[in-house]
PQR file with spaces between the fields and no chain letter, atoms N, CA, C, O and H, PARSE charges and radii, in Angstrom:
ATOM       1  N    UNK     1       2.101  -27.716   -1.187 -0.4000 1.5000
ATOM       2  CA   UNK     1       1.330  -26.660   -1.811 -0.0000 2.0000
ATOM       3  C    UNK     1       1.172  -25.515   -0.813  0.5500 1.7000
ATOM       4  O    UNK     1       0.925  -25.628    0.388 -0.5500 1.4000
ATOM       5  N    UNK     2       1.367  -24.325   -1.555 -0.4000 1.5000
ATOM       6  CA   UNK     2       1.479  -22.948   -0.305 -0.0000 2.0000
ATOM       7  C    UNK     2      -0.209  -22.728   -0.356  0.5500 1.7000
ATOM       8  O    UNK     2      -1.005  -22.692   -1.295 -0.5500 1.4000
ATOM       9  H    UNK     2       1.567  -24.233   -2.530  0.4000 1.0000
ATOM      10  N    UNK     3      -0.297  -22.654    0.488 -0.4000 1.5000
ATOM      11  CA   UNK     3      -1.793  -21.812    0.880 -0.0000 2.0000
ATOM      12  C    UNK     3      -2.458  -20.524    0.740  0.5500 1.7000
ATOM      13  O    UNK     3      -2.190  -19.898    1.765 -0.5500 1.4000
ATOM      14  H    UNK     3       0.349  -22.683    1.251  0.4000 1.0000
ATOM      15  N    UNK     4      -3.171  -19.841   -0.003 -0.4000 1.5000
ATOM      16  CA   UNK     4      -3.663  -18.935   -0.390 -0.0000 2.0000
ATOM      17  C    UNK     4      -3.206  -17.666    0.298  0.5500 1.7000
ATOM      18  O    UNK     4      -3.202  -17.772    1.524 -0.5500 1.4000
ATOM      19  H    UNK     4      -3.389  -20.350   -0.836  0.4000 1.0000
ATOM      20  N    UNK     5      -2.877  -16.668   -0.106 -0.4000 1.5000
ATOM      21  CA   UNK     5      -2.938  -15.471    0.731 -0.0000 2.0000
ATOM      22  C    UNK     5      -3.874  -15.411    1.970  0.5500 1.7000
ATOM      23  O    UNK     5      -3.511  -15.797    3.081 -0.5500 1.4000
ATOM      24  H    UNK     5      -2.880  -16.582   -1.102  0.4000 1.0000
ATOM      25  N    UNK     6      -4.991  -14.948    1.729 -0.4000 1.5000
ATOM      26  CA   UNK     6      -5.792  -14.878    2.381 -0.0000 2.0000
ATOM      27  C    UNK     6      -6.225  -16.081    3.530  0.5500 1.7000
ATOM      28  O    UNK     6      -6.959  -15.754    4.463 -0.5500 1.4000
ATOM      29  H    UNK     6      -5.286  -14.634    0.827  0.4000 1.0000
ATOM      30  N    UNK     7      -5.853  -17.133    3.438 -0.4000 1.5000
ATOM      31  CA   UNK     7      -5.956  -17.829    4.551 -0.0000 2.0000
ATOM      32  C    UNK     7      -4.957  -18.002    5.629  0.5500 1.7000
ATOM      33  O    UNK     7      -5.098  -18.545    6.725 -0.5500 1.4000
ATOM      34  H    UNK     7      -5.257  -17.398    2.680  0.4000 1.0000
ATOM      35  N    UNK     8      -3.832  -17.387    5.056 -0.4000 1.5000
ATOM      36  CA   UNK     8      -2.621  -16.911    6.497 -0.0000 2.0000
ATOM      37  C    UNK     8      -3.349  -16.117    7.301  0.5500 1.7000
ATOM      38  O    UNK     8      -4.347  -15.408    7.175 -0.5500 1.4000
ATOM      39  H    UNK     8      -3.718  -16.947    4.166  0.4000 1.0000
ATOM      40  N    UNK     9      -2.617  -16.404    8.142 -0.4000 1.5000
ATOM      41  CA   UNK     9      -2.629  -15.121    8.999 -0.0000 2.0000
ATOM      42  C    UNK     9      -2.164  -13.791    8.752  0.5500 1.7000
ATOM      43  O    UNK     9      -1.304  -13.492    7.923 -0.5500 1.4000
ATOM      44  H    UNK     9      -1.806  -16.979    8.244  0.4000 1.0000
ATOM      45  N    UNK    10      -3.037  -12.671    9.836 -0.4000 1.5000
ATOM      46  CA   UNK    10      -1.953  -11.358    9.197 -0.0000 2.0000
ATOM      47  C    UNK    10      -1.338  -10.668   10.189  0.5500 1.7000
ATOM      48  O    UNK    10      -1.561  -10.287   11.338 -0.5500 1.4000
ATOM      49  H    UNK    10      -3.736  -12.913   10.509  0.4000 1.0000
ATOM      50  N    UNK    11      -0.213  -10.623    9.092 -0.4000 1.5000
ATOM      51  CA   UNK    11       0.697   -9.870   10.799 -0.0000 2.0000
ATOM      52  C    UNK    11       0.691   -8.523   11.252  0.5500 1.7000
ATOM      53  O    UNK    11       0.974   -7.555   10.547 -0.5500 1.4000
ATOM      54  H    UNK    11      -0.033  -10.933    8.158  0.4000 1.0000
ATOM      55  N    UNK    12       0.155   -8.466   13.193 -0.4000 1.5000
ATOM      56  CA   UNK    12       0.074   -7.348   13.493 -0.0000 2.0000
ATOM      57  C    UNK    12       0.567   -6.299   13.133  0.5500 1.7000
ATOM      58  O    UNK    12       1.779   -6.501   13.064 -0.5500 1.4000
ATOM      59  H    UNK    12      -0.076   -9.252   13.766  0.4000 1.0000
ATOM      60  N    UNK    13       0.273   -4.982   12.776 -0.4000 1.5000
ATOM      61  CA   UNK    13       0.757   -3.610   12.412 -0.0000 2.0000
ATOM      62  C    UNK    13       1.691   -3.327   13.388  0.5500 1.7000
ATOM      63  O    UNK    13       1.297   -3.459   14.547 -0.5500 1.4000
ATOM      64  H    UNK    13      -0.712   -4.818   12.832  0.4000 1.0000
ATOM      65  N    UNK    14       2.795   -2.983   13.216 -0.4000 1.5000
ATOM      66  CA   UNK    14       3.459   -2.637   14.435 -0.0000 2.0000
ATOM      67  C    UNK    14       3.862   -1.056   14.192  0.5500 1.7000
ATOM      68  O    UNK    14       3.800   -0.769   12.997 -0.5500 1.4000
ATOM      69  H    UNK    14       3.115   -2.876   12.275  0.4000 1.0000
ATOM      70  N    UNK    15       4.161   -0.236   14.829 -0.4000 1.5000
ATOM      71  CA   UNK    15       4.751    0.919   15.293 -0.0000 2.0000
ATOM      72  C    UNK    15       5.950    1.201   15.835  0.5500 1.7000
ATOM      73  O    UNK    15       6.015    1.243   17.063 -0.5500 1.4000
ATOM      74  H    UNK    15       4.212   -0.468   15.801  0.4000 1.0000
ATOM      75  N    UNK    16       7.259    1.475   14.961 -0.4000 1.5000
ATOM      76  CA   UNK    16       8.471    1.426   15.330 -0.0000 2.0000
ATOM      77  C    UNK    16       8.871    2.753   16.205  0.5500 1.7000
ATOM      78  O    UNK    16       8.692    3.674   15.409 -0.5500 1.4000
ATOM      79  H    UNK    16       7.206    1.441   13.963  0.4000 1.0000
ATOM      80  N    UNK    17       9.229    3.196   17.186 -0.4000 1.5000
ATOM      81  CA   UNK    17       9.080    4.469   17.791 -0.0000 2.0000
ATOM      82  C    UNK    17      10.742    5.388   17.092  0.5500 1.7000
ATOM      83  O    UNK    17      11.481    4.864   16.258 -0.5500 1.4000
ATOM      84  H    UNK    17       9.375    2.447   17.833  0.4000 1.0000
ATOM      85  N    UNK    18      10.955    6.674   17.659 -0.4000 1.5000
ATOM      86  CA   UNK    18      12.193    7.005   17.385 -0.0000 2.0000
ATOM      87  C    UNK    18      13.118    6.513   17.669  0.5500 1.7000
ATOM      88  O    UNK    18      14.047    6.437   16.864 -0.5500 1.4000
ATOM      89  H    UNK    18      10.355    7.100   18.337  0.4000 1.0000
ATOM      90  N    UNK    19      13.214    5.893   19.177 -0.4000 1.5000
ATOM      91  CA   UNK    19      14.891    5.256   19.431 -0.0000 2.0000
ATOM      92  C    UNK    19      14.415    3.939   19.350  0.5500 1.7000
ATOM      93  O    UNK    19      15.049    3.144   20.043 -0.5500 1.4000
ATOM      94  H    UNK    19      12.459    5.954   19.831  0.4000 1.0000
ATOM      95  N    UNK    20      13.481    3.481   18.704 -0.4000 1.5000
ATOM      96  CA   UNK    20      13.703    2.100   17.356 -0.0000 2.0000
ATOM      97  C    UNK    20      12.504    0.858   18.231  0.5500 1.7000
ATOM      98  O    UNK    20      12.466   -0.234   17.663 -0.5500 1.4000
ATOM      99  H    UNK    20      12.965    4.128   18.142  0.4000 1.0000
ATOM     100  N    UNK    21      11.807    0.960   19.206 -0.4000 1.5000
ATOM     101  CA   UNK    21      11.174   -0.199   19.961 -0.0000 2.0000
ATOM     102  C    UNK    21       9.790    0.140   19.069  0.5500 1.7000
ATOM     103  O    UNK    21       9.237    1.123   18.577 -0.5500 1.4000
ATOM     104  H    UNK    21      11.837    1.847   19.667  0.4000 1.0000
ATOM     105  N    UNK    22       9.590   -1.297   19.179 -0.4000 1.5000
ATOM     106  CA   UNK    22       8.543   -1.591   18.395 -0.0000 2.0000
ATOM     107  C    UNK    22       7.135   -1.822   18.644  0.5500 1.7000
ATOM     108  O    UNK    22       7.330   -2.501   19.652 -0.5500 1.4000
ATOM     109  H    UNK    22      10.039   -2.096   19.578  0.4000 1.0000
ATOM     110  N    UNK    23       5.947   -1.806   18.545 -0.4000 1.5000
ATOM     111  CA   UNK    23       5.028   -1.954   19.512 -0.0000 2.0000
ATOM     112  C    UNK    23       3.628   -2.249   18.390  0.5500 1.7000
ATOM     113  O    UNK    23       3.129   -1.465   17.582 -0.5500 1.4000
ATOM     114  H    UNK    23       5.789   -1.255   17.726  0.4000 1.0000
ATOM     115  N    UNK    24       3.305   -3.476   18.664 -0.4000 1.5000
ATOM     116  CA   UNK    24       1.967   -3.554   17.741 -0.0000 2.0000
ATOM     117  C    UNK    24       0.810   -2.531   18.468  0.5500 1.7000
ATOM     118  O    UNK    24       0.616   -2.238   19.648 -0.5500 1.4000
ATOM     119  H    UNK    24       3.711   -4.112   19.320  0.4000 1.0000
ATOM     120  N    UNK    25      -0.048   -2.021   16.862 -0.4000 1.5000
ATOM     121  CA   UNK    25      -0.769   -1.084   17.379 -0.0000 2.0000
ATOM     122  C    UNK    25      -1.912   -1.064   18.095  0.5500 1.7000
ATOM     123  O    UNK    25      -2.489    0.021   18.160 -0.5500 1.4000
ATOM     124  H    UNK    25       0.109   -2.259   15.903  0.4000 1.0000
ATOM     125  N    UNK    26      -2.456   -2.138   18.735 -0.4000 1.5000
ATOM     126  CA   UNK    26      -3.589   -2.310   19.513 -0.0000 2.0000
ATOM     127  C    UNK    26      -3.161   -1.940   20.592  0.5500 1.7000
ATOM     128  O    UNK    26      -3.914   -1.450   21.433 -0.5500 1.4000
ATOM     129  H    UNK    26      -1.987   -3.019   18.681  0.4000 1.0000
ATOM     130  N    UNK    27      -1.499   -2.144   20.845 -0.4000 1.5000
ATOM     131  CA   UNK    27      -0.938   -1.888   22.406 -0.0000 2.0000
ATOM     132  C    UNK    27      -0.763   -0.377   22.803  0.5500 1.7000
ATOM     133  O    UNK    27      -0.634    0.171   23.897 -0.5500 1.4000
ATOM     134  H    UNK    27      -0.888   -2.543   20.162  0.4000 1.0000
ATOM     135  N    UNK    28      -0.822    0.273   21.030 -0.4000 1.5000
ATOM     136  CA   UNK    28      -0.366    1.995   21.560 -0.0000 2.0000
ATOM     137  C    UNK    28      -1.750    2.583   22.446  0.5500 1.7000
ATOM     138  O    UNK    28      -2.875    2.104   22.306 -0.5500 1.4000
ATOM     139  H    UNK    28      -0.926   -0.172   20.141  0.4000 1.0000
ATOM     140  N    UNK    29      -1.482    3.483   23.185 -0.4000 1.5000
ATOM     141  CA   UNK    29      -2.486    3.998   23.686 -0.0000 2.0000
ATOM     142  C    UNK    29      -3.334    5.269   23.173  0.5500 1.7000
ATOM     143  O    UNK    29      -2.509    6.174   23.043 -0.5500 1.4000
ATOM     144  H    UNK    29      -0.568    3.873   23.299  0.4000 1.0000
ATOM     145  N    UNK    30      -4.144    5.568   22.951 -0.4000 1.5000
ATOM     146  CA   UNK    30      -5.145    6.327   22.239 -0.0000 2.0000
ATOM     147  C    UNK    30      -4.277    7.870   22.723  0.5500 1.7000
ATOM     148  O    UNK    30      -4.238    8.735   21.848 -0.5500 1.4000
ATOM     149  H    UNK    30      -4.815    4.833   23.056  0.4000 1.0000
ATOM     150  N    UNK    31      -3.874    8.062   23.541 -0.4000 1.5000
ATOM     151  CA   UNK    31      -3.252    9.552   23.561 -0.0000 2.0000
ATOM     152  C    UNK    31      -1.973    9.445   22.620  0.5500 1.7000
ATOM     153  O    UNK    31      -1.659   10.379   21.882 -0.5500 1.4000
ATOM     154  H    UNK    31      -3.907    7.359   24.251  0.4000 1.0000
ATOM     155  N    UNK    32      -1.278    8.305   22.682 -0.4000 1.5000
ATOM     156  CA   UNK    32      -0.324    8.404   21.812 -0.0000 2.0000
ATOM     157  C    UNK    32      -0.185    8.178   20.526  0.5500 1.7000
ATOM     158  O    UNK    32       0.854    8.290   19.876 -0.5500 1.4000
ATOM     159  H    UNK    32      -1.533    7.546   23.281  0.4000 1.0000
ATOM     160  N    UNK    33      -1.803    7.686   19.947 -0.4000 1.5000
ATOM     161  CA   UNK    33      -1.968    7.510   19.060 -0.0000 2.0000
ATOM     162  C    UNK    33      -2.123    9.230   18.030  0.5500 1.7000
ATOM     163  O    UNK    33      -1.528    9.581   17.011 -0.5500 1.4000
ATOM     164  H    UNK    33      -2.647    7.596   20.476  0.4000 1.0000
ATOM     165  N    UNK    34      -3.138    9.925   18.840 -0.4000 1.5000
ATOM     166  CA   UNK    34      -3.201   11.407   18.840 -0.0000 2.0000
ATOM     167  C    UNK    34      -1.935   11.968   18.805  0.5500 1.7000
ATOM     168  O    UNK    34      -1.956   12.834   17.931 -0.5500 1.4000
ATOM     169  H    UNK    34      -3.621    9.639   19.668  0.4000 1.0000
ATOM     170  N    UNK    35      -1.061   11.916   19.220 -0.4000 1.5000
ATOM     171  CA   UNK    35       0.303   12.496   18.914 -0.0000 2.0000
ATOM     172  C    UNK    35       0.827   12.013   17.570  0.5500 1.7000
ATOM     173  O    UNK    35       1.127   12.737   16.621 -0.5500 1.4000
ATOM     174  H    UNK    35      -1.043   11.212   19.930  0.4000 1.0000
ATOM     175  N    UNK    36       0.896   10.641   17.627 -0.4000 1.5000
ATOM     176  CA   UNK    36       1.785   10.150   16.373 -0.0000 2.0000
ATOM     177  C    UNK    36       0.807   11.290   14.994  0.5500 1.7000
ATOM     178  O    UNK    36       1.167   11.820   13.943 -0.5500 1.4000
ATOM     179  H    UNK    36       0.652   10.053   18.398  0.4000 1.0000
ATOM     180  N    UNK    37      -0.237   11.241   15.598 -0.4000 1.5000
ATOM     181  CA   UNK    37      -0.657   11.873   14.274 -0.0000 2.0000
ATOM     182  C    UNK    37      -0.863   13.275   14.187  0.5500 1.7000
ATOM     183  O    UNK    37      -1.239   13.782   13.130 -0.5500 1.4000
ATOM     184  H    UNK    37      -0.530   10.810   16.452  0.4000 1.0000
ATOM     185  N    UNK    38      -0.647   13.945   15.211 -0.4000 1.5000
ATOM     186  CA   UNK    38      -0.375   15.389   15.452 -0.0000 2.0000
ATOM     187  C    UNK    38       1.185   15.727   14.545  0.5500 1.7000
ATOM     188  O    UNK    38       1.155   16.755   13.869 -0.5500 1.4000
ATOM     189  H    UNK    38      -0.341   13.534   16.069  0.4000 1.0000
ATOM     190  N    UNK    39       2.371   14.991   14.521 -0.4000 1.5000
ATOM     191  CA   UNK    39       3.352   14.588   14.569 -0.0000 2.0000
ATOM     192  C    UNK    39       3.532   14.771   13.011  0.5500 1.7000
ATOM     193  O    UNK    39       4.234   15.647   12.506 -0.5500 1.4000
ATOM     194  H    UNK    39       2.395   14.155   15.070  0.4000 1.0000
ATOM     195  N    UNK    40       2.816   13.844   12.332 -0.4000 1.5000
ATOM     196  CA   UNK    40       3.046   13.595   11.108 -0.0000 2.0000
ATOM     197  C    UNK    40       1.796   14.500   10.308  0.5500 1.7000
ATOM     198  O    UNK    40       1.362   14.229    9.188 -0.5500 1.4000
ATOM     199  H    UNK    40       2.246   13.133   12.742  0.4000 1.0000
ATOM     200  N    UNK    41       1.379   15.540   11.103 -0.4000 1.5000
ATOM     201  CA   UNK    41       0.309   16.622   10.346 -0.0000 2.0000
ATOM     202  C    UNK    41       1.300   17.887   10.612  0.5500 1.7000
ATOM     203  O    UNK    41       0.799   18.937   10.211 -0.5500 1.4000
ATOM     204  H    UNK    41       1.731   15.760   12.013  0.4000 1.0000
ATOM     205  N    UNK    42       2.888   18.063   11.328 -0.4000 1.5000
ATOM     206  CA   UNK    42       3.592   19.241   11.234 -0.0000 2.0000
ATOM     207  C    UNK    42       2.599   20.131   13.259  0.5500 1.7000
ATOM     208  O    UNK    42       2.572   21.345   13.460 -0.5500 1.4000
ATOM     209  H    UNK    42       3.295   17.210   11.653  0.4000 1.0000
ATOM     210  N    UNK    43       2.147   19.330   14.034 -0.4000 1.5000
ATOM     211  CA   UNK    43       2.195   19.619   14.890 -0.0000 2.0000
ATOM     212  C    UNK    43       2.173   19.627   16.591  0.5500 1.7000
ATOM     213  O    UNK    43       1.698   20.319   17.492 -0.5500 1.4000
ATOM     214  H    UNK    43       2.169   18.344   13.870  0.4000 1.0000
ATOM     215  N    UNK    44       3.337   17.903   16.369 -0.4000 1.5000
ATOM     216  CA   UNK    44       3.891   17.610   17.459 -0.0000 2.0000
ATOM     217  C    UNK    44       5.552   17.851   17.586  0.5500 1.7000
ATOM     218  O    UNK    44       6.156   18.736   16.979 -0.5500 1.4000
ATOM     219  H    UNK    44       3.723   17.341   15.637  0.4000 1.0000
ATOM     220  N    UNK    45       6.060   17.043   18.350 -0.4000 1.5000
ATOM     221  CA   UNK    45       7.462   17.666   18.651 -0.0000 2.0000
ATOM     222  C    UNK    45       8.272   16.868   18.152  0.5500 1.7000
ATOM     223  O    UNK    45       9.425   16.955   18.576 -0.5500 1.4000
ATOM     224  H    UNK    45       5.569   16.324   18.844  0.4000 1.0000
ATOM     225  N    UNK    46       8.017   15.971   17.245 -0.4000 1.5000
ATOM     226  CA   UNK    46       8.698   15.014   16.657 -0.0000 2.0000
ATOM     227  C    UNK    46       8.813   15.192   15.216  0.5500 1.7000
ATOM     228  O    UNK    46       7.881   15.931   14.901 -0.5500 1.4000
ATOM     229  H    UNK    46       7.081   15.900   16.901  0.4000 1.0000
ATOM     230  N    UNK    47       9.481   14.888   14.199 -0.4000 1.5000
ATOM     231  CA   UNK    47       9.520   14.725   12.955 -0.0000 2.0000
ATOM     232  C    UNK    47       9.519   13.045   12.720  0.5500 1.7000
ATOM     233  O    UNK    47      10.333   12.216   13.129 -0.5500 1.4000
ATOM     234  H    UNK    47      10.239   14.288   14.455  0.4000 1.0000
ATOM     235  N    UNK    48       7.982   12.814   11.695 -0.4000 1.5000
ATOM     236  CA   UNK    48       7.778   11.183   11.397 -0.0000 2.0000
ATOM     237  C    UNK    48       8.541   11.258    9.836  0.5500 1.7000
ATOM     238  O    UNK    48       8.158   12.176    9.111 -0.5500 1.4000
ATOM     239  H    UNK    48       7.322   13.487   11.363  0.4000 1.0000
ATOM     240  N    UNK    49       9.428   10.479    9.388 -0.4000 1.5000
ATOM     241  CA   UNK    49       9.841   10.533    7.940 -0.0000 2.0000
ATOM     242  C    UNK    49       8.261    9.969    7.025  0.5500 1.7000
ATOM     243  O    UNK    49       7.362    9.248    7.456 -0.5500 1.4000
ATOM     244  H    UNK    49       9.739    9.734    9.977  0.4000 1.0000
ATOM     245  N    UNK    50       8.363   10.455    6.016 -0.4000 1.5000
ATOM     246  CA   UNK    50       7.029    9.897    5.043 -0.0000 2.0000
ATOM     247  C    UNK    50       7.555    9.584    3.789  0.5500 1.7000
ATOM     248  O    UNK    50       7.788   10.452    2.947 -0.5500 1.4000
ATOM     249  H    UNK    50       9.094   11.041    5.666  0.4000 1.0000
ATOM     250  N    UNK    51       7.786    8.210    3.591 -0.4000 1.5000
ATOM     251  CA   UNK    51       7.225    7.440    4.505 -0.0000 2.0000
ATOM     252  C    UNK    51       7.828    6.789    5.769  0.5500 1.7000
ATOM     253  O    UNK    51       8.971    7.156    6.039 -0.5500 1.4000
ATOM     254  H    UNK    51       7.597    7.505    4.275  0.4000 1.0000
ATOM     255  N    UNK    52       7.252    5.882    6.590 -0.4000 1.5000
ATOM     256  CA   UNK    52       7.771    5.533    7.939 -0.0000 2.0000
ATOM     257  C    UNK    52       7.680    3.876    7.670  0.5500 1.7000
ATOM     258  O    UNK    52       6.756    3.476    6.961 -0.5500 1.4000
ATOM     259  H    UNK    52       6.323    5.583    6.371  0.4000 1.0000
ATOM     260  N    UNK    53       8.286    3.262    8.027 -0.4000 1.5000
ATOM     261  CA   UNK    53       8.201    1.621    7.969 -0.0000 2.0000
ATOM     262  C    UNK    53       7.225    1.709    6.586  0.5500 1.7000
ATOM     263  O    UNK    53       6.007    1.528    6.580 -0.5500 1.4000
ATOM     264  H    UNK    53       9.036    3.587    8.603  0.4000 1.0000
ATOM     265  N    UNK    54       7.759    1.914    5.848 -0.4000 1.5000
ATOM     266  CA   UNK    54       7.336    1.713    4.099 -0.0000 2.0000
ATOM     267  C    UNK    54       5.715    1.700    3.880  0.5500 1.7000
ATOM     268  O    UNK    54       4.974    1.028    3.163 -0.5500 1.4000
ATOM     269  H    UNK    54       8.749    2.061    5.853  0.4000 1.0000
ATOM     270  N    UNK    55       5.470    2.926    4.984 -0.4000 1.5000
ATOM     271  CA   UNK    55       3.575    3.424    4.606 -0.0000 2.0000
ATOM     272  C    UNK    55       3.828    4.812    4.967  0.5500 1.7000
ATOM     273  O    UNK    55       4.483    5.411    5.819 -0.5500 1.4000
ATOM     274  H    UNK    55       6.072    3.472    5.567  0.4000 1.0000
ATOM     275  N    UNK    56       3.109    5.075    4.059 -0.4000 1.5000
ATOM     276  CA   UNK    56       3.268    6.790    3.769 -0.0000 2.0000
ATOM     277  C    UNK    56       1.769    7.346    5.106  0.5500 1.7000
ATOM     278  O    UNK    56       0.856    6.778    5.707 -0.5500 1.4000
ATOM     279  H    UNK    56       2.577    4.588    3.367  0.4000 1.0000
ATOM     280  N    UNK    57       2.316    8.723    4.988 -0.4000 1.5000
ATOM     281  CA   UNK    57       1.317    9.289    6.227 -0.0000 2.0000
ATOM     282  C    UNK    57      -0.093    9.173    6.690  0.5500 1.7000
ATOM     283  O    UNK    57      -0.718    9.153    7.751 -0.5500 1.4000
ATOM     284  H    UNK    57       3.057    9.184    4.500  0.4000 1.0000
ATOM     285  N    UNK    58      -0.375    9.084    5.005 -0.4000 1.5000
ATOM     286  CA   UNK    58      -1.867    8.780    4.825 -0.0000 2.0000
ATOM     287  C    UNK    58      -2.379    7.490    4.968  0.5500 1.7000
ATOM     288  O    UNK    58      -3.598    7.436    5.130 -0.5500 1.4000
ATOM     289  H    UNK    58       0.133    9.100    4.143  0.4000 1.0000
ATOM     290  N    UNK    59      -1.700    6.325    4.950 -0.4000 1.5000
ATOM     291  CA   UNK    59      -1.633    5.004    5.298 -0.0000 2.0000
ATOM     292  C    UNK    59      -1.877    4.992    6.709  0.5500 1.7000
ATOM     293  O    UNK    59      -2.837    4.418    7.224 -0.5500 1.4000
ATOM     294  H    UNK    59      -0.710    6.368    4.819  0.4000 1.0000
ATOM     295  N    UNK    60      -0.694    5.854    7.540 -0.4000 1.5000
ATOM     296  CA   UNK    60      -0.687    5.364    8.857 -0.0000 2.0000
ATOM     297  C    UNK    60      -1.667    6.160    9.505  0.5500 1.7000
ATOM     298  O    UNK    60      -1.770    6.171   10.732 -0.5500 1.4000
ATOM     299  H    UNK    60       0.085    6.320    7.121  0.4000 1.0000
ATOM     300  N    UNK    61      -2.546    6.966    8.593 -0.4000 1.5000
ATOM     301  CA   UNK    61      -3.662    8.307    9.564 -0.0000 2.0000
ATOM     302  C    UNK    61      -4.710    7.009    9.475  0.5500 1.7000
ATOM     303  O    UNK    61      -5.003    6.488   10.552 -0.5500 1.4000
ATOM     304  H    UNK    61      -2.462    6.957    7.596  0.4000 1.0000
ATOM     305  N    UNK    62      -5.314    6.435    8.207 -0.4000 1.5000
ATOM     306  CA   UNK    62      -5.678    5.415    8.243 -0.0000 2.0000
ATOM     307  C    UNK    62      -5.626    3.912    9.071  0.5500 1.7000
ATOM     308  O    UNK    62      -6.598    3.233    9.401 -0.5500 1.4000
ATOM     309  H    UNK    62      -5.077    6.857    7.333  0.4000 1.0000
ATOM     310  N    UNK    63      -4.413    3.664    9.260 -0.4000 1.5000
ATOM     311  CA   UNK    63      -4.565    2.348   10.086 -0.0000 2.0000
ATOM     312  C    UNK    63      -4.720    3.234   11.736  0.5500 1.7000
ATOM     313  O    UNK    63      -5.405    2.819   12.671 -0.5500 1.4000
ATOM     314  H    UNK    63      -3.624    4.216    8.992  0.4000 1.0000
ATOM     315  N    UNK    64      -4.224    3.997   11.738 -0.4000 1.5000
ATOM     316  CA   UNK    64      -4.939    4.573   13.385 -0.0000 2.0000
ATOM     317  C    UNK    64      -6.156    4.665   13.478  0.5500 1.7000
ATOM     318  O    UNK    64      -6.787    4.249   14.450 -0.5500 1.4000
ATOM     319  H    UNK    64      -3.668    4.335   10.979  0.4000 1.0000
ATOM     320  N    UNK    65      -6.709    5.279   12.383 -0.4000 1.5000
ATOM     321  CA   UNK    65      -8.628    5.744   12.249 -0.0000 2.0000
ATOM     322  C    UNK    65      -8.868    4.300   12.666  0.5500 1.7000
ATOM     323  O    UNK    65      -9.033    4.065   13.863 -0.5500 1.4000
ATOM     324  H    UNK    65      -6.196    5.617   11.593  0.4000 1.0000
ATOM     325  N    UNK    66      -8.901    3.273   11.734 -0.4000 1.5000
ATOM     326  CA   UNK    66      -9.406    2.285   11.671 -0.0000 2.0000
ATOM     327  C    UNK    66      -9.173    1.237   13.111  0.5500 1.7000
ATOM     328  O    UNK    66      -9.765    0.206   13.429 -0.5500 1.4000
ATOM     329  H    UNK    66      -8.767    3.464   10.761  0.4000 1.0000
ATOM     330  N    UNK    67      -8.285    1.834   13.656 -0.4000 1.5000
ATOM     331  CA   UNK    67      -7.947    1.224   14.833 -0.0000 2.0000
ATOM     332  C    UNK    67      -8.598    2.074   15.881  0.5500 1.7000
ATOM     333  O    UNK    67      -8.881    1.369   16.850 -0.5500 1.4000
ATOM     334  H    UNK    67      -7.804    2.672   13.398  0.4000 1.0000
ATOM     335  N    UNK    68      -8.881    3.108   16.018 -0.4000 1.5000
ATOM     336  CA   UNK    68      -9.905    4.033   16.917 -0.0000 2.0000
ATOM     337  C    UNK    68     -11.242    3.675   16.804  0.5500 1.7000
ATOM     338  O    UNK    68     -11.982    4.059   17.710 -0.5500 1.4000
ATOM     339  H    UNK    68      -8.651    3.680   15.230  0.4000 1.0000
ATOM     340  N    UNK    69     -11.764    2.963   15.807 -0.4000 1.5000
ATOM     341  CA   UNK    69     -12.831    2.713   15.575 -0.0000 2.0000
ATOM     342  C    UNK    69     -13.337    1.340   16.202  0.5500 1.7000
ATOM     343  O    UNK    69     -14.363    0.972   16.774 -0.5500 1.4000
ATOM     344  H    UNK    69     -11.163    2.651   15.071  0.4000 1.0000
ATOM     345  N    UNK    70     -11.831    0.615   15.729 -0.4000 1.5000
ATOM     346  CA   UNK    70     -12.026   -0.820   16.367 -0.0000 2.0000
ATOM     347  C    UNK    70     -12.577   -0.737   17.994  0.5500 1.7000
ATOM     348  O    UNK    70     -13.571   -1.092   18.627 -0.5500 1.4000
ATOM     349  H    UNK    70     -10.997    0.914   15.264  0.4000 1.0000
ATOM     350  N    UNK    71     -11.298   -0.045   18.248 -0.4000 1.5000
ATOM     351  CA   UNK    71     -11.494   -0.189   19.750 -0.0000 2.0000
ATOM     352  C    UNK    71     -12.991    0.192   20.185  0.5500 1.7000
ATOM     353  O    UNK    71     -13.685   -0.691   20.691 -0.5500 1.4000
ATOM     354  H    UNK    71     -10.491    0.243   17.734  0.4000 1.0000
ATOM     355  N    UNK    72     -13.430    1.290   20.029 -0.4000 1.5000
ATOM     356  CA   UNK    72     -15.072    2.363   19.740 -0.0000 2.0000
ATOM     357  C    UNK    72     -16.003    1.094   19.740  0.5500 1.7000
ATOM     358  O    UNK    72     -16.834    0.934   20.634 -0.5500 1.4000
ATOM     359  H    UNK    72     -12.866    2.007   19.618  0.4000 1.0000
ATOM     360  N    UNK    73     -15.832    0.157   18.666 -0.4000 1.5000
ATOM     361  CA   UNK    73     -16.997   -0.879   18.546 -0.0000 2.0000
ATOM     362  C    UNK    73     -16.559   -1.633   19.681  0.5500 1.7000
ATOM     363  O    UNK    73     -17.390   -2.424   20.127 -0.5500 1.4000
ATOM     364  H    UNK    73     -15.157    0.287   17.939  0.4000 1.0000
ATOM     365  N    UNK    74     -15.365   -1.567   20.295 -0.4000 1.5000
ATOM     366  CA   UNK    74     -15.646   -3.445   20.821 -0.0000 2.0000
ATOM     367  C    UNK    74     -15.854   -2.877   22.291  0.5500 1.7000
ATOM     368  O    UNK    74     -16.123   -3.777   23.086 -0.5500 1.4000
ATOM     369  H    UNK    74     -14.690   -0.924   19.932  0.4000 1.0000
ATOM     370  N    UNK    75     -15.806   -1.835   22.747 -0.4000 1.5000
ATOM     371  CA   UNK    75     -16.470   -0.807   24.098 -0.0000 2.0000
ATOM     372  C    UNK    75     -17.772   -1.157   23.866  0.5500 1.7000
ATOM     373  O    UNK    75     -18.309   -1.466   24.930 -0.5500 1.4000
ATOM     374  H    UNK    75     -15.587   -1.104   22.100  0.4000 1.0000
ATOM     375  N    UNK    76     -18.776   -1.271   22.585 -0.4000 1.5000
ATOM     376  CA   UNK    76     -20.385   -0.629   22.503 -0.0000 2.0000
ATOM     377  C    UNK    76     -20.563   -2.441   23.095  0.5500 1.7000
ATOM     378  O    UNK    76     -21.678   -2.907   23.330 -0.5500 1.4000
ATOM     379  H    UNK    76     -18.340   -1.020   21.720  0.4000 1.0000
């Protein structure tokens, strides 16, 4: 019997870069997090496709927020 969704595990978010390395997002660093999303708002030096690893821009402005925040609480 398979086990419920919700009681798997979930697999880290990862972040595929341009020349293709991959990096779960707890590991990116908060300046580069600010870029990726400078980036995909039309004002870094990169072009992000939208969507990117099959989440659209607004997805990934989101899992960064939510990951800026994480980090924010587990500092307090």
């Amino acid at each position: 019997m398979k086990t419920f969704k919700f009681f798997q595990n979930q697999k880290p978010i990862r972040w595929v870069t341009g020349n293709g390395l991959s990096h779960p997002i707890e590991y990116i660093s908060i300046d580069h997090i600010t870029n990726i999303i400078r980036c995909m708002n039309g004002r870094g030096n990169m072009v992000i496709p939208n969507p990117h690893q099959g989440r659209t821009h607004a997805e990934w402005v989101s899992i960064f927020h939510d990951e800026l925040i994480r980090r924010r609480n587990e500092r307090l």
